[in-house]
PDB file with one MODEL, atoms N, CA, C and O in Angstrom:
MODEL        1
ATOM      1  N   UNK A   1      56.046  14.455 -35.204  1.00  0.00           N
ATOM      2  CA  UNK A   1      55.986  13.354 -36.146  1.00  0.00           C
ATOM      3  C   UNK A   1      54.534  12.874 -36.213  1.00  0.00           C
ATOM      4  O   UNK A   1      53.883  12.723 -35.179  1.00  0.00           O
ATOM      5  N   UNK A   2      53.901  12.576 -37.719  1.00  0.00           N
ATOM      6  CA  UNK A   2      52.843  12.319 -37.504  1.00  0.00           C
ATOM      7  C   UNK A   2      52.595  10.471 -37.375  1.00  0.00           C
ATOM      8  O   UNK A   2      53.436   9.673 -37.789  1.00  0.00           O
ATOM      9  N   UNK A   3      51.458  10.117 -36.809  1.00  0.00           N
ATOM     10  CA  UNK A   3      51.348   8.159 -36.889  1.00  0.00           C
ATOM     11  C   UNK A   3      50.946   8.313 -38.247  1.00  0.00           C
ATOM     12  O   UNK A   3      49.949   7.596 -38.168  1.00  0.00           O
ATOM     13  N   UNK A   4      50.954   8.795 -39.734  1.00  0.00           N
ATOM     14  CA  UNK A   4      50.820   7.870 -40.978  1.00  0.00           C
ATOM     15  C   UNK A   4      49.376   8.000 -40.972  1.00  0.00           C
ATOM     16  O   UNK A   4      49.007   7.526 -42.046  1.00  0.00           O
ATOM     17  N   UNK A   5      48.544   8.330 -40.427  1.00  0.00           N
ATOM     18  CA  UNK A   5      47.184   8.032 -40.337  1.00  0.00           C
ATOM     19  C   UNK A   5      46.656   9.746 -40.746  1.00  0.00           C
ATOM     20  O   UNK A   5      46.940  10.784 -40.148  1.00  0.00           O
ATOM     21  N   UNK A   6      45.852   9.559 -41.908  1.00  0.00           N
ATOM     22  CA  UNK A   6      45.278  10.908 -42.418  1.00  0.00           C
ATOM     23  C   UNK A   6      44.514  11.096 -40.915  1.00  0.00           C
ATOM     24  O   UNK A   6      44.279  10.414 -39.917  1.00  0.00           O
ATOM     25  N   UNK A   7      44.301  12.363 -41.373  1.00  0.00           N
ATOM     26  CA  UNK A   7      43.029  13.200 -39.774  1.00  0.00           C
ATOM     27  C   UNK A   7      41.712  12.878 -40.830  1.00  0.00           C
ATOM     28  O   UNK A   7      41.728  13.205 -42.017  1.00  0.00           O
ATOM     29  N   UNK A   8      40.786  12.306 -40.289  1.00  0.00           N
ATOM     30  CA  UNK A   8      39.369  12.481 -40.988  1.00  0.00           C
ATOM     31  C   UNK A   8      38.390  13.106 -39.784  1.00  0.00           C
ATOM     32  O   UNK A   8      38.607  12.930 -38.586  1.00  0.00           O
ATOM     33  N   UNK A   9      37.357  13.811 -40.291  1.00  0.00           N
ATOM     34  CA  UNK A   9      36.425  14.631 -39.641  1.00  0.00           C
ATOM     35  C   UNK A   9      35.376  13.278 -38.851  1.00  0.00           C
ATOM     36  O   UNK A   9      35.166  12.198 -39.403  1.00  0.00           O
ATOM     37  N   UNK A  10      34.995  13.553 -37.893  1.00  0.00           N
ATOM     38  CA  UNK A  10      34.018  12.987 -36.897  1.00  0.00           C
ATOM     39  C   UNK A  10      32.668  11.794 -38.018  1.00  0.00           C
ATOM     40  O   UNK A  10      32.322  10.615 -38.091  1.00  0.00           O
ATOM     41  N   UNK A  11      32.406  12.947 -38.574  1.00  0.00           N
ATOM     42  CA  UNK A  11      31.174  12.914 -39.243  1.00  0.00           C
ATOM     43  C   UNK A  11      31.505  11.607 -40.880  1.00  0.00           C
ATOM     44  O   UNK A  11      30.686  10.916 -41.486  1.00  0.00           O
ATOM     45  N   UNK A  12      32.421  11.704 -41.006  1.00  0.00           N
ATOM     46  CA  UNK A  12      33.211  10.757 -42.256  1.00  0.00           C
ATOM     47  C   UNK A  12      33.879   9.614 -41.239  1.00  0.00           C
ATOM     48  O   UNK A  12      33.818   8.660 -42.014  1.00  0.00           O
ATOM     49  N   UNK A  13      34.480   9.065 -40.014  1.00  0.00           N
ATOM     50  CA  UNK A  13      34.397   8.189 -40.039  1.00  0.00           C
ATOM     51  C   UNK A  13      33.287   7.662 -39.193  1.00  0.00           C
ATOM     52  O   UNK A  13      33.406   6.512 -38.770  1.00  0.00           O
ATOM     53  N   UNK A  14      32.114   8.422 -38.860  1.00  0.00           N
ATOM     54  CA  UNK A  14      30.946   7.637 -37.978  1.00  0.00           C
ATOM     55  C   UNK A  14      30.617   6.746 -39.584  1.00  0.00           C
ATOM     56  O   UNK A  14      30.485   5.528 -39.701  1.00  0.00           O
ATOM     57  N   UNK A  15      30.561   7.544 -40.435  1.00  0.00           N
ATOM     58  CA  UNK A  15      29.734   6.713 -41.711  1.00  0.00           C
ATOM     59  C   UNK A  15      30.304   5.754 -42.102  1.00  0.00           C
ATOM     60  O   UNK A  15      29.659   4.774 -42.475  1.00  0.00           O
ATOM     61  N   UNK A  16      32.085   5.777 -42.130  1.00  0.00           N
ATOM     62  CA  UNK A  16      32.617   4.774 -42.906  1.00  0.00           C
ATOM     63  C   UNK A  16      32.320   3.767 -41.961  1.00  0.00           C
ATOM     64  O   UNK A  16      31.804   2.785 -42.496  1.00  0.00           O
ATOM     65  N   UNK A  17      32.522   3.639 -40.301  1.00  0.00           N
ATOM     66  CA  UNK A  17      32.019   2.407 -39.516  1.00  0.00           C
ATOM     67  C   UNK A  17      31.254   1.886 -39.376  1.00  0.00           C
ATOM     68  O   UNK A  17      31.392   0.867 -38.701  1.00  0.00           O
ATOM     69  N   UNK A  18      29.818   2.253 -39.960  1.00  0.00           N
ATOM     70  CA  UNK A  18      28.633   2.113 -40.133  1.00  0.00           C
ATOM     71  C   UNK A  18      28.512   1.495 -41.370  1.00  0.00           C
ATOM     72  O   UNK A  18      27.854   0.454 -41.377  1.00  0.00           O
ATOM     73  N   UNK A  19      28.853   1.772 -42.123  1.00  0.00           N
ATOM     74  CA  UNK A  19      29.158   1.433 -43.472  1.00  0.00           C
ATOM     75  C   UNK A  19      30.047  -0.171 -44.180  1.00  0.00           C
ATOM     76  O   UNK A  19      29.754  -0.967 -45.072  1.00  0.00           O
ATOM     77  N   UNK A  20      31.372  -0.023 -43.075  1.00  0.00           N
ATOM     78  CA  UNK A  20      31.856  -1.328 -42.847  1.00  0.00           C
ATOM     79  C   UNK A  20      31.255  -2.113 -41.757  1.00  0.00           C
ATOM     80  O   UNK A  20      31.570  -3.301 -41.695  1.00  0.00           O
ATOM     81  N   UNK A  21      30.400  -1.610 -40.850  1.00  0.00           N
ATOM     82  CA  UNK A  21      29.504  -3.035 -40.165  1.00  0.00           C
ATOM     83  C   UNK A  21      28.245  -3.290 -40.948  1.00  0.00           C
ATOM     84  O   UNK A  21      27.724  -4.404 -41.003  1.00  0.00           O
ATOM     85  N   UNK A  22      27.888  -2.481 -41.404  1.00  0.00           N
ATOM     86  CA  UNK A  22      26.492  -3.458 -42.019  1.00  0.00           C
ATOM     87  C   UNK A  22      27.296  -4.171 -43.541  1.00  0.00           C
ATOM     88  O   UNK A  22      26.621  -4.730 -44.406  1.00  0.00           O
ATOM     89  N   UNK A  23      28.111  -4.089 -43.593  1.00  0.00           N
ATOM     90  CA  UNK A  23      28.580  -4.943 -44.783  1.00  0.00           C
ATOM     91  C   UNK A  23      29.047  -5.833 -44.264  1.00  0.00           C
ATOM     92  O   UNK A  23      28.975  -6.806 -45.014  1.00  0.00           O
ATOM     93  N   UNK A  24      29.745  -6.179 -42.898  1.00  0.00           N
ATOM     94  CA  UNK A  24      30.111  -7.171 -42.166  1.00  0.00           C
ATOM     95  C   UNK A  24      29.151  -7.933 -41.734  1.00  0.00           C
ATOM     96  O   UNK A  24      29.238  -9.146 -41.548  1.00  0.00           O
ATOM     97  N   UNK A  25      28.207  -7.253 -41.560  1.00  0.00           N
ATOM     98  CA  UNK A  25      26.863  -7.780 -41.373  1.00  0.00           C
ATOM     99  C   UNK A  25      26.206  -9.187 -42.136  1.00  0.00           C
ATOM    100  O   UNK A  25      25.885 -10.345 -41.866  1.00  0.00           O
ATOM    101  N   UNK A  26      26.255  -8.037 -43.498  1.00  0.00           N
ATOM    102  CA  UNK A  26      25.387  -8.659 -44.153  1.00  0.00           C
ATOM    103  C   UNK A  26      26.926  -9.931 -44.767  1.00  0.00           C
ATOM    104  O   UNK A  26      26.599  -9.658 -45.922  1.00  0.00           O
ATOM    105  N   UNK A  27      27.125 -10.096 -44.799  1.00  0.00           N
ATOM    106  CA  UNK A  27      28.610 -11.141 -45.105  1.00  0.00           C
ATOM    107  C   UNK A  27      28.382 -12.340 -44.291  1.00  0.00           C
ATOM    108  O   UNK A  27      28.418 -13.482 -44.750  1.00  0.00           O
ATOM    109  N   UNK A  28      28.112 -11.996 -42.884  1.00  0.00           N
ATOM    110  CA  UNK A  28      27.905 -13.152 -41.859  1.00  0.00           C
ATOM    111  C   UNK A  28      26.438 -13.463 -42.080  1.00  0.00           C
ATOM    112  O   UNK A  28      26.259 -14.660 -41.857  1.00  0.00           O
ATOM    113  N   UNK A  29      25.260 -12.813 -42.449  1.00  0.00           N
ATOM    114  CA  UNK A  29      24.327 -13.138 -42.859  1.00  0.00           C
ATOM    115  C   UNK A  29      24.149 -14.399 -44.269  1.00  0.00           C
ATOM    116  O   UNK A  29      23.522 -15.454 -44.353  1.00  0.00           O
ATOM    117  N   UNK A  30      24.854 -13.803 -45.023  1.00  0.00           N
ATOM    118  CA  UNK A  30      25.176 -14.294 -46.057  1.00  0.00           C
ATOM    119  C   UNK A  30      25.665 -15.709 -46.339  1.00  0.00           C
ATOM    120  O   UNK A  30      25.225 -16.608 -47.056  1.00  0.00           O
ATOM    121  N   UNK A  31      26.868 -15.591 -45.426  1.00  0.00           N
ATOM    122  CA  UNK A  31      27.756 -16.859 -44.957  1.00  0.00           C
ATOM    123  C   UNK A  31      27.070 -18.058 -44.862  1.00  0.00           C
ATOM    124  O   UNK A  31      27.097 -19.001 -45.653  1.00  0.00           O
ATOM    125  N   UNK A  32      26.061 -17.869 -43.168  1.00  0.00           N
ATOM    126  CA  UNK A  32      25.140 -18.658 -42.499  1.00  0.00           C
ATOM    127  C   UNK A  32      23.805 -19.241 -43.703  1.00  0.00           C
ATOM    128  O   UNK A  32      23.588 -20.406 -44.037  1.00  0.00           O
ATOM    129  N   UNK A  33      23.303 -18.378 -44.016  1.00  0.00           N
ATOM    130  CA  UNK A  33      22.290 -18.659 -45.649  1.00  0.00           C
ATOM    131  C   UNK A  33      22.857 -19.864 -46.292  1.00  0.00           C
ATOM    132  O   UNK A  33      22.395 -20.987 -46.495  1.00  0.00           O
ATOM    133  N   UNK A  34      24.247 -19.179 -46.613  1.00  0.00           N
ATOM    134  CA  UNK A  34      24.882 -20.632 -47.469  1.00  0.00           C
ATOM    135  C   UNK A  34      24.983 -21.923 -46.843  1.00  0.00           C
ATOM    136  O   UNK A  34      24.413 -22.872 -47.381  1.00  0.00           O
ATOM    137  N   UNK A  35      25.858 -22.146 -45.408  1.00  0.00           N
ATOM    138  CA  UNK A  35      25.651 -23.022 -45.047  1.00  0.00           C
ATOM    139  C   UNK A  35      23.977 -23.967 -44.701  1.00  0.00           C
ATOM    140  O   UNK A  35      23.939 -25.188 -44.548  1.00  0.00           O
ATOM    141  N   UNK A  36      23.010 -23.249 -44.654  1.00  0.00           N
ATOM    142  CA  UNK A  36      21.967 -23.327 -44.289  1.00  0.00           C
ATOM    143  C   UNK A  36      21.601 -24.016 -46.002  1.00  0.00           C
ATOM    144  O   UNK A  36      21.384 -25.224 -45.916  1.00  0.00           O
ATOM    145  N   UNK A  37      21.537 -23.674 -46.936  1.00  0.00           N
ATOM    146  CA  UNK A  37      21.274 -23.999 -48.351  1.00  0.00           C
ATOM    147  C   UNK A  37      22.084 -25.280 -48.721  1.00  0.00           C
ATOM    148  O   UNK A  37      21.670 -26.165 -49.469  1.00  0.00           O
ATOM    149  N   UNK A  38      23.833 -25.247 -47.816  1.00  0.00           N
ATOM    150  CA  UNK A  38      24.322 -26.602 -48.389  1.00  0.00           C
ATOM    151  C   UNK A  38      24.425 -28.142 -47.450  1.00  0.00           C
ATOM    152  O   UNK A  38      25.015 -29.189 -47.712  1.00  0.00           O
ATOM    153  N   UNK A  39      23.341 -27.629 -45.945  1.00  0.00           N
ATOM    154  CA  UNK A  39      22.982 -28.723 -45.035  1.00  0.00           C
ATOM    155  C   UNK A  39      22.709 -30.016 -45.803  1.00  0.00           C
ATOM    156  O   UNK A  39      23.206 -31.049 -45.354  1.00  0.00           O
ATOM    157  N   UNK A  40      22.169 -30.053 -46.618  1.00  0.00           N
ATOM    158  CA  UNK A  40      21.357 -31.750 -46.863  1.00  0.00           C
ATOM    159  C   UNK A  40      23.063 -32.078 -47.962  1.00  0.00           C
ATOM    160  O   UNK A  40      23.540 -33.201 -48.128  1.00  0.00           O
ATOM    161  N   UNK A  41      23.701 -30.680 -48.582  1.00  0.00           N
ATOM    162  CA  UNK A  41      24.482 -32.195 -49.257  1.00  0.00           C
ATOM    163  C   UNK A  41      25.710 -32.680 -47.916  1.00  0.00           C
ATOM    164  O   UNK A  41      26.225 -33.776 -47.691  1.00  0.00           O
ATOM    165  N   UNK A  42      25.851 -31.495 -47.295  1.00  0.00           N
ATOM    166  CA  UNK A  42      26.811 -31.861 -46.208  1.00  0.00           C
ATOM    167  C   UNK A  42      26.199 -33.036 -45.229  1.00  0.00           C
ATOM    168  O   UNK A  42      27.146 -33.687 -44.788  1.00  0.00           O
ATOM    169  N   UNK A  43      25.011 -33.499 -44.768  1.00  0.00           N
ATOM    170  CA  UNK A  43      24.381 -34.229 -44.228  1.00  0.00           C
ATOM    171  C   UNK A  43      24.469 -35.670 -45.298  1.00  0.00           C
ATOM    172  O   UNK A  43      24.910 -36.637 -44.677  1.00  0.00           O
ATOM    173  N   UNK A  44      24.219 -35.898 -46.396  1.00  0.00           N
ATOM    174  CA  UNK A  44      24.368 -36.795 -47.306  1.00  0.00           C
ATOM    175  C   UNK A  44      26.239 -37.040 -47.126  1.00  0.00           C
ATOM    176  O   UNK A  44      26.720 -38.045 -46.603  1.00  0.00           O
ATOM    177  N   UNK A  45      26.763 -36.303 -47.482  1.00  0.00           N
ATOM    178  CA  UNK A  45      28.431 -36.294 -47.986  1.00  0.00           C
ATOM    179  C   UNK A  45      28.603 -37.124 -46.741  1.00  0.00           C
ATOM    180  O   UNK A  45      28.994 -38.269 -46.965  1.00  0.00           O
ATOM    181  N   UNK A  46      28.403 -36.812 -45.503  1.00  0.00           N
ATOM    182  CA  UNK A  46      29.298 -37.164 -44.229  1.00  0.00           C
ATOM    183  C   UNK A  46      28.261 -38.131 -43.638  1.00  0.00           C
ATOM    184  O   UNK A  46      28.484 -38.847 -42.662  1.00  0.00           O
ATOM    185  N   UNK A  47      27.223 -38.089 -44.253  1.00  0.00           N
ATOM    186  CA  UNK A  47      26.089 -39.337 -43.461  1.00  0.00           C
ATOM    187  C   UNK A  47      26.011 -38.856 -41.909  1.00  0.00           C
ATOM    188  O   UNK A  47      26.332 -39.605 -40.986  1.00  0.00           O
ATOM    189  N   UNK A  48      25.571 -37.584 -41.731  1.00  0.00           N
ATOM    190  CA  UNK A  48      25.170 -37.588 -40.100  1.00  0.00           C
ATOM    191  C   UNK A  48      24.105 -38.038 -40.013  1.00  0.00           C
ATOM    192  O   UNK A  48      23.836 -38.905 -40.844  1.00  0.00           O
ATOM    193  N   UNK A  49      22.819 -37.594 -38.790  1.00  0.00           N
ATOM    194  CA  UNK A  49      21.563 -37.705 -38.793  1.00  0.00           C
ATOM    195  C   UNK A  49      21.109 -36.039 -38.615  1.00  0.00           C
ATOM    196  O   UNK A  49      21.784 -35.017 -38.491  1.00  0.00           O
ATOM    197  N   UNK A  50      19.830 -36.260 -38.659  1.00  0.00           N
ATOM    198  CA  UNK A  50      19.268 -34.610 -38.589  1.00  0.00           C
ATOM    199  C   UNK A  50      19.555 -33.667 -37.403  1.00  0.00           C
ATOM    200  O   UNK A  50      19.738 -32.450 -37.381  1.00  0.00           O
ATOM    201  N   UNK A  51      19.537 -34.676 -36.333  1.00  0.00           N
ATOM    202  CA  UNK A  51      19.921 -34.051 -35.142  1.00  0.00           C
ATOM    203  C   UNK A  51      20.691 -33.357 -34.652  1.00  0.00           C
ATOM    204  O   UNK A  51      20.569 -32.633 -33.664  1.00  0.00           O
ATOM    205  N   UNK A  52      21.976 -33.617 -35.645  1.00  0.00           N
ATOM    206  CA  UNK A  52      23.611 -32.952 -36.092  1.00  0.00           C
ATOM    207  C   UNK A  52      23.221 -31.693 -36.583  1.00  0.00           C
ATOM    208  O   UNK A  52      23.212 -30.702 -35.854  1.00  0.00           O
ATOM    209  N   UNK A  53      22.830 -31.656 -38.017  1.00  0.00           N
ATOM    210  CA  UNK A  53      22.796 -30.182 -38.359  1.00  0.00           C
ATOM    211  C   UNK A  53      22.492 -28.835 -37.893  1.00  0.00           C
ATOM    212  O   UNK A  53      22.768 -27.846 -38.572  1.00  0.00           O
ATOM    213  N   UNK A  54      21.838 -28.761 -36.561  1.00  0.00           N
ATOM    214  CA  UNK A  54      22.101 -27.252 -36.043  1.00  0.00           C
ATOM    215  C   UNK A  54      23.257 -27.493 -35.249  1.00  0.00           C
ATOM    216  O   UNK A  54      23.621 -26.510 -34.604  1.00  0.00           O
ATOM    217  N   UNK A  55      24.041 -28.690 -35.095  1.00  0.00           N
ATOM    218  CA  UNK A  55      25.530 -27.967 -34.162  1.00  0.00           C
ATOM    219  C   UNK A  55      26.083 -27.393 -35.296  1.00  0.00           C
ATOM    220  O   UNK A  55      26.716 -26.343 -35.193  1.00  0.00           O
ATOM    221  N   UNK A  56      25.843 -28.252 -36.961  1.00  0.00           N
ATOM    222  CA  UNK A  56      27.316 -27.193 -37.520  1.00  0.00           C
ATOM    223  C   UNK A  56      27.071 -25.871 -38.172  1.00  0.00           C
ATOM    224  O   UNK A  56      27.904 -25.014 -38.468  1.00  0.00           O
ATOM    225  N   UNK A  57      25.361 -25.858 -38.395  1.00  0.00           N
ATOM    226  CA  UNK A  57      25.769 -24.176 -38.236  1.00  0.00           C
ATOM    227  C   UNK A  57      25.810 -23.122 -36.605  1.00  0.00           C
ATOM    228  O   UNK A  57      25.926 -21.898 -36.548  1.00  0.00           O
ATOM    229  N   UNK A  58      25.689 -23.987 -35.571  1.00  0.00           N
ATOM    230  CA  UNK A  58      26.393 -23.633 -34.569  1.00  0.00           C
ATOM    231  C   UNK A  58      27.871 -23.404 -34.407  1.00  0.00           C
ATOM    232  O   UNK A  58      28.414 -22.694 -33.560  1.00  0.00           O
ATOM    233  N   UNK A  59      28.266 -23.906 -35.071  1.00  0.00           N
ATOM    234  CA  UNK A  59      30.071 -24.435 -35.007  1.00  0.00           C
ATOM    235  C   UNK A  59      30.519 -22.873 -36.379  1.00  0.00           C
ATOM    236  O   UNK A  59      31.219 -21.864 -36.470  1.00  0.00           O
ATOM    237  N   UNK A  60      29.561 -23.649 -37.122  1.00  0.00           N
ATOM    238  CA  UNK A  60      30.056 -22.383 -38.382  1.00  0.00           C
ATOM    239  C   UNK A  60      30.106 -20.993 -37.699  1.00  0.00           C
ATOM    240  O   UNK A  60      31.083 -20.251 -37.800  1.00  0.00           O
ATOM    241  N   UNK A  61      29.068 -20.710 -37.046  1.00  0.00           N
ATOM    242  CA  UNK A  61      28.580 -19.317 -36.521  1.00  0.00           C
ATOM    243  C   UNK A  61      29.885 -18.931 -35.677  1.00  0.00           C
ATOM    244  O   UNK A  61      30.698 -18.042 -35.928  1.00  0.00           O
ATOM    245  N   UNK A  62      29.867 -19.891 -34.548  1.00  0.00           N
ATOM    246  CA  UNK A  62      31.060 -19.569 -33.638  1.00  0.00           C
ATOM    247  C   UNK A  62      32.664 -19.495 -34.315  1.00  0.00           C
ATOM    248  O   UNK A  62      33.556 -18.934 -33.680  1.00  0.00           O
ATOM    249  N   UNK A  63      32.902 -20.058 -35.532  1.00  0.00           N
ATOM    250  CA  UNK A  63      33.884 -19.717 -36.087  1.00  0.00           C
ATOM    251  C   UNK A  63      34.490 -18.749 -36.509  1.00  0.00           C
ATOM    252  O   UNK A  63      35.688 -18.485 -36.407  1.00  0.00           O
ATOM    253  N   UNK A  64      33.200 -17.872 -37.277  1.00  0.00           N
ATOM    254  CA  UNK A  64      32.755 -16.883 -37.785  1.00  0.00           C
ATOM    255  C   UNK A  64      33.571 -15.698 -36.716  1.00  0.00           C
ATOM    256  O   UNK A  64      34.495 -14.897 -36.855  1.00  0.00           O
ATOM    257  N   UNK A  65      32.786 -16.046 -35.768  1.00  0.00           N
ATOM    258  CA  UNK A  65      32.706 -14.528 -34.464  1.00  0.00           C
ATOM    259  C   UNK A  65      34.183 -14.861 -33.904  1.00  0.00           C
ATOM    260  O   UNK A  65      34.824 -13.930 -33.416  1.00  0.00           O
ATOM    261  N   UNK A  66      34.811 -16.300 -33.963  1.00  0.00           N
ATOM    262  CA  UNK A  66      36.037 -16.350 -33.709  1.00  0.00           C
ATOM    263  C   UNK A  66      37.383 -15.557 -34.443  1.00  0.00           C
ATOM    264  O   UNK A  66      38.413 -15.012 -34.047  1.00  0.00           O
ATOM    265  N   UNK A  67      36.805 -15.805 -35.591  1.00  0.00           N
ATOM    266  CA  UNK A  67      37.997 -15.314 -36.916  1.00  0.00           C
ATOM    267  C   UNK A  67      37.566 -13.595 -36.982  1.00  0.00           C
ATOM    268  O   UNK A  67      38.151 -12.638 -37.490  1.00  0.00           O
ATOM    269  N   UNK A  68      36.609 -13.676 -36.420  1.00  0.00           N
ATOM    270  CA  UNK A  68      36.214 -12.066 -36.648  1.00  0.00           C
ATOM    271  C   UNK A  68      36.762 -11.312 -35.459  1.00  0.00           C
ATOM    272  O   UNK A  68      37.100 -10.128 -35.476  1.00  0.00           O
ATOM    273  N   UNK A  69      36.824 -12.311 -34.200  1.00  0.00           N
ATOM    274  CA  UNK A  69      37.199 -11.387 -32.787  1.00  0.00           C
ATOM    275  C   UNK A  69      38.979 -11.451 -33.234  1.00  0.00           C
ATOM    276  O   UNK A  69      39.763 -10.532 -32.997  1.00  0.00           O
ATOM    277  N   UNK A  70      39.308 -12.626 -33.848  1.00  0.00           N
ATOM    278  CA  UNK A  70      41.144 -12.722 -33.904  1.00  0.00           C
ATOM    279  C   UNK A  70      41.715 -11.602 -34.830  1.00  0.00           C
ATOM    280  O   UNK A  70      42.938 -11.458 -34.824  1.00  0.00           O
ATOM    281  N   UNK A  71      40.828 -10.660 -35.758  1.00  0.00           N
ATOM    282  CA  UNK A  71      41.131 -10.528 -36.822  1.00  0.00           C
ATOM    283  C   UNK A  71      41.171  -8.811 -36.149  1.00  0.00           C
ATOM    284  O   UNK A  71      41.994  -7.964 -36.500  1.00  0.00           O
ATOM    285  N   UNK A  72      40.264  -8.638 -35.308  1.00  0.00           N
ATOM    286  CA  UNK A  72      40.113  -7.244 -34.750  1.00  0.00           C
ATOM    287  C   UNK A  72      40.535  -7.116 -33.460  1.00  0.00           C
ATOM    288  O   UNK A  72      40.137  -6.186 -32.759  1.00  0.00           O
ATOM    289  N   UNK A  73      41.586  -8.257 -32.918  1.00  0.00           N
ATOM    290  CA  UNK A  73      42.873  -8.120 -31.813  1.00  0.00           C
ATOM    291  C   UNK A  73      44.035  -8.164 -32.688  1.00  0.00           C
ATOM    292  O   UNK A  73      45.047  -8.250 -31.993  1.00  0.00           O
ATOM    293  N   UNK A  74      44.277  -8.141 -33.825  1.00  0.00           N
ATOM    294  CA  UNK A  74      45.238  -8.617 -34.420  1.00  0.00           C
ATOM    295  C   UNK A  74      46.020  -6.947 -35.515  1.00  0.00           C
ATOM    296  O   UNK A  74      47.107  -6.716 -36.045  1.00  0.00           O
ATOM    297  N   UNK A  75      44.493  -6.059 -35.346  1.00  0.00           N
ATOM    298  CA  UNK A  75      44.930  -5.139 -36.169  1.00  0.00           C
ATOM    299  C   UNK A  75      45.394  -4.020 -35.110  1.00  0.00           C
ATOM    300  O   UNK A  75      45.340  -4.231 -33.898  1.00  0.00           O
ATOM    301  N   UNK A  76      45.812  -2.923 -35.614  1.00  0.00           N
ATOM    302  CA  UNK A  76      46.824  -2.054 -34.836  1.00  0.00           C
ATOM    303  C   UNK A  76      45.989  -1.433 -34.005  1.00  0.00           C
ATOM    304  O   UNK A  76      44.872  -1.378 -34.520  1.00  0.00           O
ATOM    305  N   UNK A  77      46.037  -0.848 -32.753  1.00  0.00           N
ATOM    306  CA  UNK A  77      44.828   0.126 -32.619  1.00  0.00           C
ATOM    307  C   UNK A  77      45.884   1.700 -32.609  1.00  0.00           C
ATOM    308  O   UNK A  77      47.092   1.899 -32.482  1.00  0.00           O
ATOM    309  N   UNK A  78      44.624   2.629 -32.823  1.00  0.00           N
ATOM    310  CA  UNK A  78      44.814   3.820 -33.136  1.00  0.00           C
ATOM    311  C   UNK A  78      44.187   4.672 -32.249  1.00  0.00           C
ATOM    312  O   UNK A  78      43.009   4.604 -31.898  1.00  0.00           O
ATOM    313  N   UNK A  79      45.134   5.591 -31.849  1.00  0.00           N
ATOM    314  CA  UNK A  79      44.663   6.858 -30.799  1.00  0.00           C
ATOM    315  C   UNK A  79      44.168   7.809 -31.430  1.00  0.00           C
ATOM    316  O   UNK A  79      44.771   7.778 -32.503  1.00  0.00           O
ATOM    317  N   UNK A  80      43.342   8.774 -31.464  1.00  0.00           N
ATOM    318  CA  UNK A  80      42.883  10.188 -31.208  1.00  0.00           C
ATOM    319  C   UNK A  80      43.875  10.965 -31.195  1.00  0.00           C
ATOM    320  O   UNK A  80      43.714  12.169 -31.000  1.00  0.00           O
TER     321      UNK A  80
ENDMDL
END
């Protein structure tokens, strides 16, 4: 019986993983930019002081790597 899972060659999925981390990459790059671009209205909206704004893109970041570690215990794993 087979697990449902096509056979792909060595060489096709080194690329596709490579391929889906630097796009994961650049996503969390991306992410952080934004929050970083929408600090002063989030600082205005909620009235912190300056001193605040690197915990929440501290907080953002760690969310990030949170939802990202839950998301890759959460999917199936696959044998060889």
């Amino acid at each position: 019986m087979t697990s449902g899972y096509a056979a792909a060659t060595p060489h096709t999925s080194k690329g596709v993983i490579l391929l889906l981390s630097c796009t994961a990459q650049f996503m969390v790059v991306l992410d952080v930019a934004i929050v970083n671009v929408a600090l002063p209205s989030i600082q205005r909206d909620l009235g912190i002081g300056q001193s605040t704004l690197p915990w929440i893109v501290v907080a953002y970041g760690l969310m990030l790597t949170t939802a990202a570690g839950a998301n890759a215990s959460t999917s199936p794993a696959r044998s060889p």
